[in-house]
BADODREN-948095 format. One record per residue (C-alpha): x, y, z. Coordinates in steps of 0.25 Angstrom, whole numbers, plus 2048, in hexadecimal, padded with zeros to 3 digits. Layout:
<rs>
XYZ...
</rs>
This chain:
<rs>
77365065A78165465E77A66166677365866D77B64F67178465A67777966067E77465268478465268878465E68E77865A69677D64E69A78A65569E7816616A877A6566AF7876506B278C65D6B977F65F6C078064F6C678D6546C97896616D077D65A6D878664F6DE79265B6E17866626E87816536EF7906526F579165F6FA78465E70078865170779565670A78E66071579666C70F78E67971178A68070C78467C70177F6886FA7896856EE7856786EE77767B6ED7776856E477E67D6D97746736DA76967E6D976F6836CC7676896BF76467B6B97566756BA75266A6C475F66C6CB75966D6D77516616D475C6566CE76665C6DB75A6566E47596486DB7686486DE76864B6EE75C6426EE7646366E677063B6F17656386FC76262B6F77706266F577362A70576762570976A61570377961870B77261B71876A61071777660671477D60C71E77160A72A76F5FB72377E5FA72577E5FF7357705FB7397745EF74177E5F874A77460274B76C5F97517765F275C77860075F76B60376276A5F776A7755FA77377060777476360277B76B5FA78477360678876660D78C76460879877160A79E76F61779976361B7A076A6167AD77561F7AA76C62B7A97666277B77746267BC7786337B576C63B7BA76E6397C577C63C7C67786497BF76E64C7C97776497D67826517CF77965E7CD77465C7DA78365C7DF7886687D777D6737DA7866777E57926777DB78867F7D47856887DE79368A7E379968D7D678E6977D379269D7E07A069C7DC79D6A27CD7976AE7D37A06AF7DF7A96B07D47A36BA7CB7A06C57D87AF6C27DA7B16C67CB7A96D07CD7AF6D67D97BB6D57D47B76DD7CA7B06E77D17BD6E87DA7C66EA7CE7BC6F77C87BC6FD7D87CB6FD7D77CB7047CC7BE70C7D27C270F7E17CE7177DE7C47207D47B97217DF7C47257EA7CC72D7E27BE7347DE7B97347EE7C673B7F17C47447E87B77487EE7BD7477FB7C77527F87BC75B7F27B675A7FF7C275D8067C57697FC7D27607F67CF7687E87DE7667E37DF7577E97D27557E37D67597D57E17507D77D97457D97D07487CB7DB7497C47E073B7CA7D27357C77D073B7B97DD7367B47E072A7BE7D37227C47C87277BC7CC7207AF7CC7147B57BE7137B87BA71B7AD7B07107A87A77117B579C71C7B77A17237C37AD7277BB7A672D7B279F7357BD7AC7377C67B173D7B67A77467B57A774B7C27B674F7C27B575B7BC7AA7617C47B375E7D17BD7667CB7B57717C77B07707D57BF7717DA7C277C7D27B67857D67B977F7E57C77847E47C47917DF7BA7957E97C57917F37CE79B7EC7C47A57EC7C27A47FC7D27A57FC7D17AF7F57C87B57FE7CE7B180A7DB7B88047D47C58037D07C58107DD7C08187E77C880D7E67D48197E97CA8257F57C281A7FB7D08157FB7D58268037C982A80D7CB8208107D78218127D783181C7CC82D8227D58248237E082F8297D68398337D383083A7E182F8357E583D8427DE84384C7E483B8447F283C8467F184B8547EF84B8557FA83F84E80484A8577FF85686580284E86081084C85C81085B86980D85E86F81785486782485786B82086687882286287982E85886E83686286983086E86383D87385A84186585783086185182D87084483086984782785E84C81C86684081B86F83781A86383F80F85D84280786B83280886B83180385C83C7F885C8347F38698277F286482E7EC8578327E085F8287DE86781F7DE85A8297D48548257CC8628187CC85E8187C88508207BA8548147B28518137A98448157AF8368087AD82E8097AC8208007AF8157FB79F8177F97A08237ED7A98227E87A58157E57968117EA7968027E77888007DC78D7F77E47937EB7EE7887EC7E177D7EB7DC7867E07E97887D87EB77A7D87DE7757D37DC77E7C87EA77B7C47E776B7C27D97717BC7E27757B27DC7857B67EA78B7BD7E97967B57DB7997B77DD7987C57EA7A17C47E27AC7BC7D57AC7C67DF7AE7D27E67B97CD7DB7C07CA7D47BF7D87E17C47DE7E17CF7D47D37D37DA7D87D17E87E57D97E67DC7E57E07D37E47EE7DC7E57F67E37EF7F07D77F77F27D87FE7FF7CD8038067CA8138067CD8138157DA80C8167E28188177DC81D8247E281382C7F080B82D7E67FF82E7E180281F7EE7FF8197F37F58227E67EC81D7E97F080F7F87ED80E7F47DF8167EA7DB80B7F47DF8008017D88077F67CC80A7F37CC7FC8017CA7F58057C28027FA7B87FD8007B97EE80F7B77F280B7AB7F88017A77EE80F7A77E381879F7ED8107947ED8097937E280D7917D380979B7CA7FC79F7D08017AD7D280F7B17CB8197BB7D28167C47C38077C47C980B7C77D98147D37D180A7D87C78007D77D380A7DD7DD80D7EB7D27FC7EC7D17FA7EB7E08077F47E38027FF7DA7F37FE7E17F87FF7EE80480A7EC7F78127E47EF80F7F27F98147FB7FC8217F57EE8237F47E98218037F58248097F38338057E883380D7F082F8197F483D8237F783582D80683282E8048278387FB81F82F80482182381081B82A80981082D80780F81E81381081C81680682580B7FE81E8117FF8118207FD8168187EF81C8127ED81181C7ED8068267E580F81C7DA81181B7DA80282A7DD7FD82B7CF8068227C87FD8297CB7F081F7D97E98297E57E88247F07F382D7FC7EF8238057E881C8037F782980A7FB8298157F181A8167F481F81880382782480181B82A7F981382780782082C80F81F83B80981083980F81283481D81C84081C81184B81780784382281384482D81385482980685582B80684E83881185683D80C86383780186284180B85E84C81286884A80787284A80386D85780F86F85E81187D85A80388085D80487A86A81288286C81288E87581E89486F82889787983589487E83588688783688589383E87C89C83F87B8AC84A8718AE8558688A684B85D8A484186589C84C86A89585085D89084385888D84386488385086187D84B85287D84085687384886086B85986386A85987087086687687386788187E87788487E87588C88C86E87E89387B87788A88688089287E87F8A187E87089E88D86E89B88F8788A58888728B287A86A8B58758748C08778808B986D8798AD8638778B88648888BA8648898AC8548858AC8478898AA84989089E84489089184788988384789287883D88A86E82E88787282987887582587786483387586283586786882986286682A86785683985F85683385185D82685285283285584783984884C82E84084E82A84483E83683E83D83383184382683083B82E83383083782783382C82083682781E82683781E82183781382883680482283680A81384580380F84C80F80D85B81281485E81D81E86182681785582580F84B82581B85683382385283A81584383881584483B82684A84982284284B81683584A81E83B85082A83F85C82183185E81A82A85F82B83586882F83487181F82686E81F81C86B82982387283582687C82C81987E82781487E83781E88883B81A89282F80D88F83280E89284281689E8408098A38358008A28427FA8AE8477FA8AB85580A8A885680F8B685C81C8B985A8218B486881D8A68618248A88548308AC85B83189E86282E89885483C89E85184189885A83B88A85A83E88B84C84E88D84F84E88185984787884E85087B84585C87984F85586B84F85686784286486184386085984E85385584585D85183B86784984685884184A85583C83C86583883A86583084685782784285C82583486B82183986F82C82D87983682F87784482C88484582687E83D81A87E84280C86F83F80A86A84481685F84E81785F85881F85485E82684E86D82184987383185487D82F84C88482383E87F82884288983684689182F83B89582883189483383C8A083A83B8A882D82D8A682D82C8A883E8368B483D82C8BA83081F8B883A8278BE8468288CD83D81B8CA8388148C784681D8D484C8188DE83F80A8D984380C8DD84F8128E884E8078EB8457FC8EB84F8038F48578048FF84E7F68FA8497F29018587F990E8567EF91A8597F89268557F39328557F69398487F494784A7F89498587FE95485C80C94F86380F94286680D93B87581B93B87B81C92C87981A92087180E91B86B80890E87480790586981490686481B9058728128F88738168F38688258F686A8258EF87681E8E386F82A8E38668338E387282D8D787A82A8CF86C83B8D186883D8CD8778378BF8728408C186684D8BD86F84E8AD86C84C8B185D8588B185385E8BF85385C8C284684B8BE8468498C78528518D484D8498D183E83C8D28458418DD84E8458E38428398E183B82F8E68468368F28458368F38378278F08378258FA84082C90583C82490382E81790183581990F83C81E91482E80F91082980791683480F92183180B9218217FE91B8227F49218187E99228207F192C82B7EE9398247F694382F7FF94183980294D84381195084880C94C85680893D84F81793C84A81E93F85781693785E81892B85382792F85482692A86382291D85E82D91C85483791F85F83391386783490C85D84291085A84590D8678419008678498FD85B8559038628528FC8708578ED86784C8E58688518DA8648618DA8658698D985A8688E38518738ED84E8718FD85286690484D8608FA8448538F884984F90584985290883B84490183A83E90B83E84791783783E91A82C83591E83683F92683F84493083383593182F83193583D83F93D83F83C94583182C94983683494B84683F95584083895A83684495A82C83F95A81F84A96181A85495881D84C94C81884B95180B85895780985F94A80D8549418058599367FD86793780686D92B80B87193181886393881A85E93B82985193582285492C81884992381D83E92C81B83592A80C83293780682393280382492D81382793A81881D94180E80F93981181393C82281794B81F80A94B81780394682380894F82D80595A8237F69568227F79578317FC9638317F096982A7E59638307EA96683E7F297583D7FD97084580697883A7FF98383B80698C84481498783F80E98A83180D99883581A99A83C82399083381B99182582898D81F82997F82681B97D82082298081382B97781682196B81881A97080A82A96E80482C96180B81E95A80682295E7FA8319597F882D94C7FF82294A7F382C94E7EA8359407F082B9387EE82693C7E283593C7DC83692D7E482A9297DC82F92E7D083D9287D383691A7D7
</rs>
């Protein structure tokens, strides 16, 4: 009972809760407060007929607001219904307002359309005026782009390749990012960099034309250069060359007049060269446009590519030095030759000293050196090489004059020159062996062309023509002249001693001279120096070369002995010449002979030895000749008696001796007694032969007499002094031997010959013991084959006994001299 009433409470008390919960979901439904799924889902709960009862309550809710609403109308019905009321009286007045107002309506549209229409006008007016403002704003920005890009174009077109690069660099970091956003940019962007390639490419192949171009002017650059480095020593040359004018005038007017003509001559023509060449001085850019490696440098030093730039040039220059280095096979055949090779070389440095002045760092003065030593080796190399086959001295002193050019137009652009000098005096020693030559054949010529005897002068003015030419001395003209004019007009036509080889031999020798100065000349050495090398060469012409032609001219076999014997003599006037020789050289070097240093000059040898060798061939020539005179002998060995007189030959030949020692007169006294001397000598032994020869078997008594007759003339040429001088009877001991032979055979003393043999004061104690047997021996032979002893056999048989004893004592001497020897 007691459970059940607490379950019928706890009944009552959940129904409770629920009335609650359904009237808390009424109010919050009422209340409009969403949302209301909280609401509705506790009304929706697990309990049965929830759903059911929550709808009897909203419906009960319904029914209680409905029976509010209707009191509420009830309660307002009769105003509702004055308001109605008054509304339809209202309506009228309304619809009359309508009218009023529609047609208002309509007059005002009908009066605003133009409004419309302007302010539309207006509105778009305004938006193309936005619009342009707009578009004038992105031009601004624009148009500098566009005409910074259509300059750029512009100076493509007008080959402004460095400007242009400039005005890249100002778009890519200045203008271009502005406009970025916009297509042509893009395109202007990628376009950039094609136009510089195009410039780099462009420029290059302007620096190869340059290049070119270089090549081919460097001759035509390296040419004017170097005649502005000639004109810049010609002035003080020419004055050089008048002070020693006006000095050799002074020291020796007479011997300089030579000189100083051909000076006077040069210092003229040196002026009116310097005339000439007063004209405009052209430089290296005013014969070549080098605007082109400027405009490439520059470019490829804002590309960022200097280097590469720098390495390409080098090396094309280094190929160009090598070419024209190279000198054509032919180039030593004529001055030309060298003249276009020196130009192309000087051109070629000219064009890289310029190159370092006015660029930075494209070439460096360790490149021009290093290039410079390279080139210098070449060209010394090349010079040595074609210069030995220069033999002609002119074109080598043009060389010379070349390389003195040459070097001085270099030495003035900064490149060290002085293995150029050092390579000169190698060249000098060859212009000297090429000057030999020269004169060698000059000198041939004139003794070829010389007739060989004295010179002959009709008055006073030929006379002095020849001592123009040549310092002769004659101290008789000397005496007549100081004593009275008219008796030097008497004292002529006569005759000069030497031959016309003489003067012209000493003006060839002083014009060697001249040509000699000609290469010292220029090579920056002093005085001194330049007097030394004169005399050295002037000594090795005189020692060697005319040496040479005088041994050589003496050697020929058609110079007879008149002709040697004038060779003496020119010989001695040349070698009285040298001092003045010496005096010439002094007075065009300004250097006194008193110096320390000074050479000095070797003709007294150099005549001497052609004498020696003249003198040698004058006793050779007589001996030859002396020769062919006994080589026509016809003696008849077995005649009976002799002919009374002397052989014809040898009176020939004696008077040929006579006539030759008459031209022996103007010789030194000593050459002429030596081959008198040693004709005699020659003679008395060719005599001695003929007499010994083994192929004479027999001579007869009659044989000996006569060559006795033969002997005698010869003695008495001997004693008749051929040629004066010699003391007594010394010329005729030559032919002593033969005279105590003949004497011995004559008298017939044997006895005394061999009692007194071995005796210094022997009657013949010039007679060999094995001489006398082979002629005893002979005239025995004769004897036997002939009988001429036999009568005296029988009436003197001792005598014959006597011969027997003689032939025998005299092979006993020479068998004992044998032993002895």
């Amino acid at each position: 009972m007691a459970t059940k009433s607490r379950s019928n409470l706890s009944e009552l008390y959940l129904e409770e809760n629920k009335d609650q919960i359904y009237d808390n979901a009424l109010a919050e439904i009422q209340s409009f407060e969403l949302p209301l799924g909280t609401t509705l889902r506790s009304v929706y709960d697990d309990q049965p007929n929830a759903h059911q009862r929550f709808m009897e309550k909203l419906d009960a809710c319904i029914r209680n607001h409905d029976r509010e609403i209707e009191k509420m109308c009830n309660f307002h019905h009769q105003g509702f219904v004055d308001a109605i009321t008054e509304l339809l009286k209202v309506r009228a007045d309304a619809e009359k307002l309508k009218v009023q107002v529609t047609d208002t309506n309509r007059k005002l549209q009908d009066a605003g359309k133009e409004v419309i229409a302007q302010t539309e006008e207006i509105i778009r007016c305004r938006v193309q005026q936005r619009n342009i403002t707009t578009v004038v704003e992105k031009l601004q920005l624009c148009l500098p782009v566009l005409e910074m890009y259509s300059k750029l174009k512009e100076q493509m077109n007008v080959k402004r390749y460095y400007s242009a690069l400039k005005t890249m660099e100002q778009l890519e970091n200045l203008y271009l990012p502005r406009v970025s956003q916009y297509r042509f940019c893009q395109i202007m962007i990628e376009n950039l960099p094609k136009l510089r390639e195009e410039i780099k490419e462009i420029s290059m192949s302007d620096l190869k034309d340059f290049l070119e171009s270089i090549r081919k002017h460097s001759d035509r650059i390296g040419e004017t250069a170097m005649k502005q480095a000639q004109q810049q020593k010609t002035f003080n040359t020419s004055l050089q060359k008048q002070n020693n004018i006006n000095y050799g005038r002074n020291m020796h007017l007479g011997r300089s007049r030579i000189l100083e003509s051909k000076n006077e001559i040069t210092l003229k023509r040196t002026f009116e060269e310097d005339d000439e060449h007063e004209e405009e001085v052209l430089t290296a850019q005013d014969l070549v446009d080098f605007s082109p490696v400027y405009r490439c440098l520059h470019i490829y030093s804002v590309l960022g590519d200097g280097e590469i730039f720098e390495n390409y040039y080098r090396k094309q220059r280094r190929k160009q030095a090598r070419l024209v280095l190279q000198p054509q096979s032919s180039m030593h055949e004529t001055v030309e030759g060298y003249r276009r090779y020196f130009s192309q070389i000087v051109g070629f440095f000219v064009v890289e000293d310029h190159i370092l002045h006015v660029t930075q760092g494209l070439v460096t003065r360790t490149y021009t050196d290093e290039l410079w030593n390279m080139a210098l080796s070449k060209i010394i190399a090349v010079l040595r090489t074609h210069s030995s086959y220069c033999s002609d001295p002119d074109l080598v002193l043009e060389l010379k004059n070349l390389i003195v050019v040459f070097a001085d137009t270099l030495q003035g652009y900064g490149f060290p020159v002085n293995r150029l000098f050092d390579l000169l005096f190698e060249i000098r020693d060859q212009y000297n062996e090429t000057l030999l030559k020269k004169w060698s054949v000059l000198f041939r010529d004139i003794f070829e062309a010389d007739n060989y005897s004295p010179i002959p002068v009709a008055n006073e003015e030929e006379y002095k023509i020849v001592i123009s030419k040549f310092p002769f001395q004659d101290p008789e003209l000397d005496k007549v002249k100081m004593n009275h004019a008219q008796i030097l007009q008497q004292s002529f036509p006569k005759k000069l001693p030497m031959s016309q080889s003489v003067p012209q031999i000493y003006i060839q020798v002083k014009e060697f001279i001249y040509a000699s100065l000609k290469f010292s000349e220029s090579l920056h050495r002093s005085s001194t120096e330049i007097d030394d090398m004169l005399r050295k060469s002037t000594n090795l012409l005189l020692t060697r070369t005319l040496s040479s032609c005088l041994q050589n001219l003496i050697k020929k076999p058609h110079i007879g002995l008149t002709e040697l014997v004038q060779i003496i003599i020119n010989t001695t006037h040349l070698e009285q010449a040298c001092k003045y020789l010496e005096d010439f050289i002094s007075n065009i070097t300004n250097i006194s002979q008193v110096t320390v240093h000074t050479a000095r000059l070797y003709g007294l040898s150099t005549f001497k030895d052609a004498r020696h060798a003249a003198e040698g061939e004058i006793y050779t020539k007589l001996n030859q000749k002396i020769d062919e005179f006994i080589q026509i002998a016809d003696y008849d060995w077995t005649m009976s008696e002799s002919d009374g007189r002397a052989s014809g030959y040898l009176m020939d030949l004696i008077n040929f001796l006579r006539s030759t020692f008459q031209v022996f007169t103007h010789l030194p006294g000593k050459v002429a007694q030596t081959a008198c001397m040693s004709a005699c000598q020659h003679l008395s032994t060719s005599l001695m032969q003929m007499l010994l020869d083994n192929e004479l078997k027999q001579i007869s008594m009659g044989a000996i007499q006569q060559f006795n007759l033969d002997v005698i003339q010869c003695e008495l040429f001997a004693s008749s002094e051929p040629v004066p001088g010699f003391q007594g009877d010394t010329l005729q001991l030559a032919f002593i031997d033969l005279r105590q032979l003949l004497d011995l055979f004559m008298v017939w003393d044997w006895s005394t010959y061999l009692a007194d043999y071995g005796q210094a004061t022997s009657k013949y104690l010039r007679v060999n013991p094995s001489t006398a047997l082979t002629l005893l021996e002979k005239m025995k032979d004769s004897s036997k084959k002939n009988n001429i002893f036999a009568q005296f056999r029988k009436n003197d048989r001792d005598k014959q006994k006597l011969i027997e004893t003689v032939v025998k004592q005299l092979r006993s001497l020479v068998n004992g001299m044998s032993q002895h020897t």
